[in-house]
C-alpha positions in Angstrom: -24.0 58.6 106.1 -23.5 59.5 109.7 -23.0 56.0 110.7 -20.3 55.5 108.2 -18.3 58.9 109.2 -18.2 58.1 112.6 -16.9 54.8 112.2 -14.4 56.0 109.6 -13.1 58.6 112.3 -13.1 55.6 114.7 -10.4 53.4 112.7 -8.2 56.8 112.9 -8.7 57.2 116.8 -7.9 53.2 116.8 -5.1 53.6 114.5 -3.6 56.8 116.4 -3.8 54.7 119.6 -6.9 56.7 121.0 -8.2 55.7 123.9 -12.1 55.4 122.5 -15.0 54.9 125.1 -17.5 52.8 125.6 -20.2 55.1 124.6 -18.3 55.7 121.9 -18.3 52.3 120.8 -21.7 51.2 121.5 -23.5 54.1 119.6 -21.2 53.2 116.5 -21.8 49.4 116.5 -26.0 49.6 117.3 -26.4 52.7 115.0 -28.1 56.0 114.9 -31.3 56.0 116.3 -32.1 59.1 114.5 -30.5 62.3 113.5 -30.1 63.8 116.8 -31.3 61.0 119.4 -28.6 59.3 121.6 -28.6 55.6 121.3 -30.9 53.6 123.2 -29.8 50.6 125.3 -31.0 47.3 123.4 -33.7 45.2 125.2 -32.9 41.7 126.6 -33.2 39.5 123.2 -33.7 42.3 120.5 -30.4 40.8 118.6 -31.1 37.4 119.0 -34.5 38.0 117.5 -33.3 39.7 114.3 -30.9 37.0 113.7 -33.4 34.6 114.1 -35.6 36.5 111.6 -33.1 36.8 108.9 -31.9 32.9 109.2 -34.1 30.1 107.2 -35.4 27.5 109.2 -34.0 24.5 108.9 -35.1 20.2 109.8 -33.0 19.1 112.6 -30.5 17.5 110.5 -28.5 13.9 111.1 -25.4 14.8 113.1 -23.2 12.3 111.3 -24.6 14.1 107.8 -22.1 15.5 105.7 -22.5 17.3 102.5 -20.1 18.3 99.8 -20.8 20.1 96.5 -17.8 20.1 94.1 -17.5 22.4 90.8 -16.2 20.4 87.9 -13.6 21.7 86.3 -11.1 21.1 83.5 -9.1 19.7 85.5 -11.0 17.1 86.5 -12.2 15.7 83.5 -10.5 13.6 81.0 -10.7 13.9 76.9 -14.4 13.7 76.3 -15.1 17.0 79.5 -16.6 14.3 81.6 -15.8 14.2 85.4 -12.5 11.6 85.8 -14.9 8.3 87.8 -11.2 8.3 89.8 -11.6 11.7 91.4 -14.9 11.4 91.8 -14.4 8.4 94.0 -12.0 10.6 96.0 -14.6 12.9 96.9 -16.9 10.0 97.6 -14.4 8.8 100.1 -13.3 12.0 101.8 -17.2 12.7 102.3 -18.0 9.3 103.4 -14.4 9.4 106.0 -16.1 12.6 107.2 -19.5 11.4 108.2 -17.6 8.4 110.0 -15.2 10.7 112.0 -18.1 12.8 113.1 -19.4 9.7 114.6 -16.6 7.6 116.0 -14.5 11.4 117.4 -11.5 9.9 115.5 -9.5 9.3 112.5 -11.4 7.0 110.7 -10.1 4.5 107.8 -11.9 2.9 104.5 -12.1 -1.1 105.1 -14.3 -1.9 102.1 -16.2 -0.6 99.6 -20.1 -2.0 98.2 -20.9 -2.4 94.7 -20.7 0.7 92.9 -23.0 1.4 89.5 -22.8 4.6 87.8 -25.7 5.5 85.9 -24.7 8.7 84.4 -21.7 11.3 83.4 -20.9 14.2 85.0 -19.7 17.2 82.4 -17.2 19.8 83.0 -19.3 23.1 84.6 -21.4 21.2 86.3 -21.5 20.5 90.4 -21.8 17.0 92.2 -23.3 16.8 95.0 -22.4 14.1 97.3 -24.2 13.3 100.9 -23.1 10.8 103.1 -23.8 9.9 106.8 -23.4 7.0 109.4 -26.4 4.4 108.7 -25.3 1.8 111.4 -22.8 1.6 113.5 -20.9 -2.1 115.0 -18.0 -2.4 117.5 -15.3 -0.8 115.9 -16.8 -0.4 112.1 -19.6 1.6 110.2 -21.4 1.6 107.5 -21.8 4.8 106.1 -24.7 5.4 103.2 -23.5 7.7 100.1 -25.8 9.5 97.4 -24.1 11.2 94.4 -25.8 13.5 92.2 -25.3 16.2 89.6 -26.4 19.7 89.1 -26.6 21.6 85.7 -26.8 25.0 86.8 -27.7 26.7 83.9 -30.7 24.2 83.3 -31.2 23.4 86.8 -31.7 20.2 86.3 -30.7 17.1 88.9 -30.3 13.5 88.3 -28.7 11.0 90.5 -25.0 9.4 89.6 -24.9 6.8 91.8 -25.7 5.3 95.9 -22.8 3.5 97.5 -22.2 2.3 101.2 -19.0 2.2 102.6 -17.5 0.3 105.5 -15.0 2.5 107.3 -13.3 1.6 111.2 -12.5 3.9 113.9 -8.7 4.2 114.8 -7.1 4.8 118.3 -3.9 6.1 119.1 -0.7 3.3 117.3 -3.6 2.1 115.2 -5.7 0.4 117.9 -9.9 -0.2 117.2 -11.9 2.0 118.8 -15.3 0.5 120.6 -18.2 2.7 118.7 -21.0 4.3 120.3 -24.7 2.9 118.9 -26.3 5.1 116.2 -30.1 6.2 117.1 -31.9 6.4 113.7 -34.6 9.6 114.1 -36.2 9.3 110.7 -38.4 6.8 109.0 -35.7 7.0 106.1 -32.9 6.6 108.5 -34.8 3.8 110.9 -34.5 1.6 107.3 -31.5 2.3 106.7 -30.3 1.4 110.2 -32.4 -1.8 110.0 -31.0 -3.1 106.6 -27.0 -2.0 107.2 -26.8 -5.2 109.3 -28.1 -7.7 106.8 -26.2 -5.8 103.9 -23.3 -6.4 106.9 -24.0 -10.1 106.5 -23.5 -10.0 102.7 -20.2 -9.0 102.5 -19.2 -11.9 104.8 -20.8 -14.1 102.6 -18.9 -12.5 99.3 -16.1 -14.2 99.0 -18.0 -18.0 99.8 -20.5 -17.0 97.5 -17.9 -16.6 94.7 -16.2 -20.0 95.6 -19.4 -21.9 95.8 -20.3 -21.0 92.0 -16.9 -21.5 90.9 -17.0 -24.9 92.5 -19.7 -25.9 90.8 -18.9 -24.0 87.2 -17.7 -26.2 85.0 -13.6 -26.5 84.5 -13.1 -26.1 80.8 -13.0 -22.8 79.4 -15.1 -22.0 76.5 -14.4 -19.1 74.3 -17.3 -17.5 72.0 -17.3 -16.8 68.5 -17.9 -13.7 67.8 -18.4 -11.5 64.4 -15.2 -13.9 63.1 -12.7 -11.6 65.0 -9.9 -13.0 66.2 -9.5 -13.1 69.8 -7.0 -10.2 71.9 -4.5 -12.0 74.1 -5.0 -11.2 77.2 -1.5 -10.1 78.0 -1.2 -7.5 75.5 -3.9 -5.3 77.8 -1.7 -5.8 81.0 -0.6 -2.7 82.9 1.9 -1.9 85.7 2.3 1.6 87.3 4.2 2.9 90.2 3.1 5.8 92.5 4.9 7.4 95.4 2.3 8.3 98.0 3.1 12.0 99.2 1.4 13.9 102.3 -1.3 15.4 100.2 -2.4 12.0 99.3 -2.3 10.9 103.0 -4.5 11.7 106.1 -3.1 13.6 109.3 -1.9 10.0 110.4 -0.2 9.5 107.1 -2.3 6.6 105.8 -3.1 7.0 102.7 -7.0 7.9 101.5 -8.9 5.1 100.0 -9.9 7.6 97.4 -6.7 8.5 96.5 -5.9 4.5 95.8 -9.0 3.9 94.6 -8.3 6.6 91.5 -5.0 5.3 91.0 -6.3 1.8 90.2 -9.4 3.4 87.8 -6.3 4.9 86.0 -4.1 2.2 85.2 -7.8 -0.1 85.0 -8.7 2.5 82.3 -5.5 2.0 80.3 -5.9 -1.8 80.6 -9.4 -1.5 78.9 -8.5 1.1 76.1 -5.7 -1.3 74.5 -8.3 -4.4 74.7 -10.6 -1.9 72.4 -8.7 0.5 71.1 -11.3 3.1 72.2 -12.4 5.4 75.4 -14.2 3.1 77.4 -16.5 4.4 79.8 -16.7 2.9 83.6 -19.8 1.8 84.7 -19.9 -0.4 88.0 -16.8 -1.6 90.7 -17.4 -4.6 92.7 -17.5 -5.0 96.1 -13.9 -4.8 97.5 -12.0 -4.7 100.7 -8.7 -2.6 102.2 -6.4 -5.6 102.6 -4.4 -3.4 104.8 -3.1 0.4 104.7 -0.3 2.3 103.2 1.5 5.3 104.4 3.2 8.1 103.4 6.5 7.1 101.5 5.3 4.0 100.2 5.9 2.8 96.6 2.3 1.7 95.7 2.8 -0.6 92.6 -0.6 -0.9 90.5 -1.4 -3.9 88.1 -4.0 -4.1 85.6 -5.5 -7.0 83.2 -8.6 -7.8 81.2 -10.1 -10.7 83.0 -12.8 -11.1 80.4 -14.6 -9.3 77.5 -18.5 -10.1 77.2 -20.6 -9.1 74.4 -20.6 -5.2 75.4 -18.5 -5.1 78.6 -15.0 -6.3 79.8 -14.2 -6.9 83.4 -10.5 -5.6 84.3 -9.2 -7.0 87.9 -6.5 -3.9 89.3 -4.3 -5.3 92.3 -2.4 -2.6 94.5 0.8 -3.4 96.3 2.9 -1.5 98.3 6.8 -1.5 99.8 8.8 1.2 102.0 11.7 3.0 100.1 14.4 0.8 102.2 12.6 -2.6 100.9 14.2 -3.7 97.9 12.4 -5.2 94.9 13.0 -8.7 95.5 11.4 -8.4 99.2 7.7 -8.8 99.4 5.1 -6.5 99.2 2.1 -5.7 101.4 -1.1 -6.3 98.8 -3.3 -3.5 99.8 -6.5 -4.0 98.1 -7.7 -5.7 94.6 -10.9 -4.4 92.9 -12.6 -5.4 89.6 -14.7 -3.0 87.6 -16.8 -3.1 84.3 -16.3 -1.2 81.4 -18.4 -0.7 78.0 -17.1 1.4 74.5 -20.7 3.7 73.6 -20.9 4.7 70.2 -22.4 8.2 69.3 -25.6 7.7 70.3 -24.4 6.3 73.5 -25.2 2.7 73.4 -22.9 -0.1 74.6 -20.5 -1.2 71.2 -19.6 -5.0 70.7 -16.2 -5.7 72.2 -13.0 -7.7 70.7 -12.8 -11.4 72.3 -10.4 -12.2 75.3 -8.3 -15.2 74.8 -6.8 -16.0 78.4 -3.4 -16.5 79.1 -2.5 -20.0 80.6 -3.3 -21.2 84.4 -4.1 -17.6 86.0 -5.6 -16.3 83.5 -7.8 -19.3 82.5 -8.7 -19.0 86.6 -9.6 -15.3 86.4 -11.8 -15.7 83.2 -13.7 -17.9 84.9 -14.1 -16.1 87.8 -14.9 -13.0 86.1 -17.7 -15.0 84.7 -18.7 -16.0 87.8 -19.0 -12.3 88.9 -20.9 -11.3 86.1 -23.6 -13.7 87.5 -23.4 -12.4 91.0 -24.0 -9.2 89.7 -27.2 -9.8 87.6 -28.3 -11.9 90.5 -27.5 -8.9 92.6 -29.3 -6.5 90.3 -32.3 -8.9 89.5 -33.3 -9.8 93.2 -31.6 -6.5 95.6 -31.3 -3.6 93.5 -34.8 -3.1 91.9 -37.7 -1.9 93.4 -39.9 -3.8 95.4 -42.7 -3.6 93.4 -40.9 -4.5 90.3 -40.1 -8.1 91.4 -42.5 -11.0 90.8 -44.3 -12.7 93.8 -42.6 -15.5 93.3 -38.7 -15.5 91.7 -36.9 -18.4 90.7 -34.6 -20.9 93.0 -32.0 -22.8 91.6 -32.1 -25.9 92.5 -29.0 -26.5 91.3 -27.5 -24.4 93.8 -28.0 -27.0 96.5 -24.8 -27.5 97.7 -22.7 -29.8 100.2 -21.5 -28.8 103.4 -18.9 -26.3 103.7 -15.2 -27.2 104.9 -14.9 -24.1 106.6 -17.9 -23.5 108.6 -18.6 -24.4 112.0 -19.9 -28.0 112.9 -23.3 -27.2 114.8 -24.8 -29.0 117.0 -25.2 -32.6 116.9 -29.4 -32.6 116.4 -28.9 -30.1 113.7 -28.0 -29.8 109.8 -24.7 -29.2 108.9 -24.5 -25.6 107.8 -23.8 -25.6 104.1 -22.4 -22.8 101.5 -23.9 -19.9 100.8 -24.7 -20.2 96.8 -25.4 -17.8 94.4 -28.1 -16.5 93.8 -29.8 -17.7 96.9 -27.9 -15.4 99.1 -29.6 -12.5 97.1 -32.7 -13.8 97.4 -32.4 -14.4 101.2 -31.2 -11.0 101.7 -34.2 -9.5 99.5 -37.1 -11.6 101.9 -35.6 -10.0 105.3 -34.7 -6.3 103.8 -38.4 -6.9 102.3 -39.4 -7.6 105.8 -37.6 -4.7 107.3 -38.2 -2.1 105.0 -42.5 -2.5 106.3 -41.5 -2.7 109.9 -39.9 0.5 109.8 -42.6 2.2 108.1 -43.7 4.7 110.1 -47.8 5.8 109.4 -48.9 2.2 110.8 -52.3 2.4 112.2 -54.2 0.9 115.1 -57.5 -0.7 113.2 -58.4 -3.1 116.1 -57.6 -4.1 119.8 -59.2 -7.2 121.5 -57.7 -7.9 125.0 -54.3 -8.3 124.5 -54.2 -9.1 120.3 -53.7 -5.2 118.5 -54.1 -4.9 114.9 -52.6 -2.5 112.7 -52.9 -1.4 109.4 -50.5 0.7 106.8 -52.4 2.0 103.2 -49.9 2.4 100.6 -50.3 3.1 97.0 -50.8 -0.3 95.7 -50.2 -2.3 98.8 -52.7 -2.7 102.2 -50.2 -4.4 104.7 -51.3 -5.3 108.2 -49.7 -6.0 111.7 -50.6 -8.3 115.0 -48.7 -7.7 118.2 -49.1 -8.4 121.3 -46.7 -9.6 124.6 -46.8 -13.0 125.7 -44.8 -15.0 128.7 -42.0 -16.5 126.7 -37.9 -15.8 125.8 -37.9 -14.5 122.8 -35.2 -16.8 121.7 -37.3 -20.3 122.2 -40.3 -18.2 120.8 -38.2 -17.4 117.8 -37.4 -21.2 117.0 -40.9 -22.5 117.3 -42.3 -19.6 115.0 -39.2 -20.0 112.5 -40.4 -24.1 111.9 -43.9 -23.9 109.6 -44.0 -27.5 110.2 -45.6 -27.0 113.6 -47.7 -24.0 112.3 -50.4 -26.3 111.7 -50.2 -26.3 115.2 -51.9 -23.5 115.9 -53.0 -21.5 112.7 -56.1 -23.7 111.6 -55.5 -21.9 107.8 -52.4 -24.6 107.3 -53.6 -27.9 106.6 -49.4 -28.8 106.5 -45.7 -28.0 105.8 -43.5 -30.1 104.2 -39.7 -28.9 104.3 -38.5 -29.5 100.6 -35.0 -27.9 101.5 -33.0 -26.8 103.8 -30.0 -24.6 102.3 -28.6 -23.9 105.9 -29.4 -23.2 109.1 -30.9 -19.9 108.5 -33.1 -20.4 105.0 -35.4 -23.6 104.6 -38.2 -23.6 101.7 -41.6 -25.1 102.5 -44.2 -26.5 100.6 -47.5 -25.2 102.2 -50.9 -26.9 101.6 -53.5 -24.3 103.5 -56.6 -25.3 104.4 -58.5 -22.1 102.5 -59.8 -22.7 99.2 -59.5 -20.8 96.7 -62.5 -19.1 94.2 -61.7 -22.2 92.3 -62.9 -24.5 95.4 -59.6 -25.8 95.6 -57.0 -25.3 98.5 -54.6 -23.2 98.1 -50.6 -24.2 98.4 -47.4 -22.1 98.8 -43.7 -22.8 98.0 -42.4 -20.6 100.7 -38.5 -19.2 101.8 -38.5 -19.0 105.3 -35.2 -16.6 106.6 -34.1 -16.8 110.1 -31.9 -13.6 111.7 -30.7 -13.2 114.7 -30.0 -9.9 116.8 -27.1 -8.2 115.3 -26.3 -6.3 118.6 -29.3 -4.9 121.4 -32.4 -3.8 120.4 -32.4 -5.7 117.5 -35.5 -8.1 116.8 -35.5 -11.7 116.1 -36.7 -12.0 112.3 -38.5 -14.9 110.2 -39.0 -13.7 106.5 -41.2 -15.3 104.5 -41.7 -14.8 100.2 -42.8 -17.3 97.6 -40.2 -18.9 95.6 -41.1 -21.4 92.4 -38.6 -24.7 92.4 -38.9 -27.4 89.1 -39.3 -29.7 91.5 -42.7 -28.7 92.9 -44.3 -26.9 89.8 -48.3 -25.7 90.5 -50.1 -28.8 90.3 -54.0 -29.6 88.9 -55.1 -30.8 92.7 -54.2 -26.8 94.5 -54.3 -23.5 93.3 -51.1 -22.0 94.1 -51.3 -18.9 96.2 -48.4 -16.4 96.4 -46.9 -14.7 99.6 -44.6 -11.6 98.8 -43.8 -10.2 102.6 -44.7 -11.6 106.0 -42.9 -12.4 108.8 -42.3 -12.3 112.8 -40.2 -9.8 114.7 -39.8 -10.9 118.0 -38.1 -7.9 120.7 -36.7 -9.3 123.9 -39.1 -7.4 126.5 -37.2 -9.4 129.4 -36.0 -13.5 130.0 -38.9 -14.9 130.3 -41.1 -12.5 128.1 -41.0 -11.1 124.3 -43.5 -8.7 122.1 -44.6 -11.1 118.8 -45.5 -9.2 115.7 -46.7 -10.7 113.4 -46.5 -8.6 109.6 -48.1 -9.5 106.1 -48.2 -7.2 102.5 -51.7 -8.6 102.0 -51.6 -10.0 97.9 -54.9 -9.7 95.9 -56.1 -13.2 97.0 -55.7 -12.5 100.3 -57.3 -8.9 100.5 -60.7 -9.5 101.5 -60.0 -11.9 104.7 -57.9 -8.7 105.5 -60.4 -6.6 105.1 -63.2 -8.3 106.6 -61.0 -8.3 110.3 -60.1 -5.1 109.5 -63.9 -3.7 109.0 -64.3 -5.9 112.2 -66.8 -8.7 110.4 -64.2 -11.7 111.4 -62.2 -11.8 114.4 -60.3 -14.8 112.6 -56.9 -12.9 113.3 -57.3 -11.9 117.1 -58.5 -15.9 117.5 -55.5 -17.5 115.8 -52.5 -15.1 117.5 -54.3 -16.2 120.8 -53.9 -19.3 119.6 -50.4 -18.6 118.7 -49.9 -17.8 122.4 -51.1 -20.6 123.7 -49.0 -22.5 121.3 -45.7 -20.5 122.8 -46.6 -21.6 126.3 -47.4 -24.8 126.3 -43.9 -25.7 124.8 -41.6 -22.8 125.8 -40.0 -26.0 128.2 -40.1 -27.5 124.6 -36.5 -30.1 124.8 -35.9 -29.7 121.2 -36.3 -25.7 121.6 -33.7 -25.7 124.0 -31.0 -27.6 121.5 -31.9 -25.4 119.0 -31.4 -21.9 121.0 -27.8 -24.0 122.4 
């Protein structure tokens, strides 16, 4: 009570222009003591101690983190009270652009979006929660990782919406490209991350090939399904057009419009363009992979078309194309095409399962083109799903190659070197599959609880216990450039060479320069007392940028044109590889990494347990291998 008098008749001396003193001052901000003491000086600390005490500890936390928590109102939602997919991908954005600005120090733009699948709905009164921050970052772009998830408050309950990476690139002063700073990853979570981003990098390169490969080899005519007896929808009746004037609030402090903001305005009209082809609500449930064509500013007309491409069984694809002009362009000049996306919709019926939809028919030319392409989509995306999206331990050891994907070589790529393969196109699912055998590769390198089991001279052997998997790891340094030791390792013909298990390699294919498939006969037999052989993917990557390994990925694959025979037993492989890090020009650490399958467990064991030095003996001999053709001629045209 004292406290609070004396400060009351110190906001009158304050407001009566009172001179008050410093003792004055002090005693009323540090408190009484007691009843009749003066107050005593504070010791050196006292008040940073308290605050210390009354603040929760915290992890050191990822600069480039951002976190966001959004209430959902009514006005966010549409007719059903679930959270508009269009503004949530403006909060999605505006997180994501945060993260990247913390990095780059600058305004920061969206230049492409990944695959987007929402598993959920979000109702009105709950909060998303949306955390985003820089995985990797390149010259002038970055990808930037995304997790959305909702919160029912009164429940308490959380489930995850959706993960998303987004491309975004740093901005100087008129629009120039700003040169990044590298990204150190601290955490085993974010070392993965950092590790995959570039190879997820080198997927969207490949996109738009991957699209025109299938479509290539897809046959022209378009077939239309029966379905139920109902007559088909043209495809023109679901068209859309829709004009928006882009106004500050919709811009950034440069005036370029948000990705977000464009991004909901083409969910809007997409929306529309769905609901005529049913006659219902639909419900959005992925966006494909898409790209900023270029930006838009404030004052631009942006003019936003929608169409249904092509109705499936339960799901329609709807391809959204934004243009925009300047208000002293006139109509008849043309317009700046600022991104096109196409996103999946389904119609659930009360118990929330996906309704049969009315059939598409196409309009003429275009629209016989985008039916097919939106076929051709559809298949990217269950390839995508199947072989990238699940689980690692929900894939079989060995998954499909079509060996009708084998394609020609590709108009547009680079003619290599004379000694070498033409380069080809990357098909279908193949590029999927590629990608899955090096993230596969990556995701146990960055593991973090690896364990030193053995060390003999030089040869150290590691191992990592998991729940259902007992991997291992053999490193050691040896007198070569990582580059030529990269191209020797990356060829299983010559592994024979030097690892006395391969009896021989036969290479059945070579899709490009970077993924061959093998046919391995090994010289270990079996519990059948037959040898063992392997149909093996073998991916080759290069250093994205410094401090990046070389990496050979290798996973069993089954091909019809080398089924499992009477004469082997066919043995499975689902992760090994090399990762070679340049230690200087003339030297490289060689690691050698293997998720150890059932067969192979107790020759894993037994070196592990120290009974069979079998894998110290062969990496010497892997080394000796390495030197004796490091001068190798045919190494040095394949490292030109």
């Amino acid at each position: 009570a004292a406290t609070l008098l004396l400060s009351r008749c110190l906001l009158k001396m304050v407001k009566g222009n009172i001179v008050v003193t410093e003792d004055i001052l002090s005693f009323c901000c540090n408190g009484l003591q007691d009843s009749t003491s003066p107050p005593c000086a504070r010791q050196p600390g006292e008040r940073e101690e308290a605050l210390g005490a009354m603040a929760s500890p915290s992890p050191a936390r990822n600069p480039t983190e951002v976190q966001m928590s959004q209430l959902v109102l009514p006005c966010h939602t549409n007719h059903r009270g679930e959270l508009s997919t269009g503004q949530l991908l403006k909060w999605i954005d505006t997180a994501a652009c945060l993260s990247a600005e913390r990095h780059a120090g600058c305004p920061c733009v969206t230049a492409s979006m990944d695959d987007i699948y929402f598993e959920h709905t979000i109702s009105v009164g709950q909060v998303v929660n949306i955390k985003a921050k820089v995985n990797r970052a390149f010259n002038s772009s970055m990808e930037v990782g995304i997790q959305v998830s909702y919160e029912d408050l009164c429940s308490g309950k959380h489930c995850s919406i959706c993960k998303a990476y987004a491309t975004f690139v740093a901005q100087g002063p008129h629009g120039s490209k700003v040169r990044l700073k590298p990204l150190s990853p601290q955490t085993e979570e974010e070392k993965i991350e950092h590790s995959i981003a570039a190879e997820r990098r080198r997927m969207r390169l490949v996109h738009k090939d991957t699209l025109k490969d299938l479509l290539t080899r897809s046959p022209r005519d378009t077939e239309l399904e029966t379905r139920d007896g109902s007559a088909a929808v043209p495809a023109g009746k679901t068209r859309v057009e829709s004009v928006e004037l882009v106004l500050p609030p919709h811009a950034n402090h440069q005036g370029n419009t948000f990705g977000g903001q464009i991004m909901a305005w083409m969910e809007n009209v997409a929306t529309i363009a769905a609901s005529r082809l049913c006659h219902a609500h639909p419900t959005l449930r992925a966006i494909e992979m898409f790209h900023f064509r270029g930006p838009s500013q404030v004052g631009d007309r942006l003019v936003l078309k929608a169409i249904v491409n092509n109705a499936f069984k339960n799901s329609m694809e709807v391809g959204v194309c934004a243009e925009a002009y300047g208000q002293e362009m006139e109509m008849s000049v043309s317009r700046r095409h600022i991104n096109s996306a196409f996103m999946t919709f389904v119609v659930l019926d009360q118990e929330g399962r996906p309704r049969t939809l009315p059939m598409l028919a196409p309009e003429p030319g275009d629209g016989e083109r985008r039916y097919r392409e939106a076929s051709a989509r559809k298949k990217i995306r269950l390839d995508r799903k199947y072989v990238v999206s699940c689980k690692q331990t929900e894939v079989p050891l060995s998954v499909p190659w079509d060996q009708s994907n084998k394609v020609g070589p590709c108009p547009r790529a680079p003619r290599p070197h004379p000694l070498l393969p033409l380069t080809c196109c990357p098909p279908t699912s193949q590029v999927y599959l590629s990608y899955n055998n090096v993230f596969a590769l990556k995701m146990l390198v960055a593991k973090a609880n690896w364990t030193l089991a053995r060390e003999k001279e030089k040869v150290r052997m590691y191992t990592l216990e998991e729940d259902k998997f007992l991997s291992f790891r053999i490193e050691m340094s040896v007198g070569i450039g990582a580059a030529r030791a990269f191209s020797l390792l990356s060829d299983l013909r010559r592994r024979h060479e030097w690892d006395s298990h391969y009896a021989s390699a036969e290479l059945v294919q070579q899709v490009d320069n970077d993924d061959m498939i093998y046919h391995v006969v090994s010289q270990t037999l079996s519990h059948e007392n037959k040898p063992q052989d392997f149909v093996i993917l073998a991916s080759r990557r290069k250093p994205c940028s410094k401090g990046d390994p070389y990496v050979v990925a290798f996973r069993s694959v089954t091909l019809p044109t080398h089924p499992a025979s009477t004469t082997f037993t066919r043995g499975e492989t689902v992760c090994s590889g090399f990762c070679i890090w340049p230690e200087s020009e003339e030297s490289s650490k060689v690691a050698y990494y293997n998720q150890a399958t059932p067969g192979y467990l107790n020759y894993v064991t037994s070196n592990v347990a120290g009974l069979s030095s079998n894998f110290c003996s062969t990496f010497e001999a892997c080394e000796k291998f390495l030197l004796k053709n490091k001068e190798d001629l045919i190494v040095r045209l394949q490292d030109f």
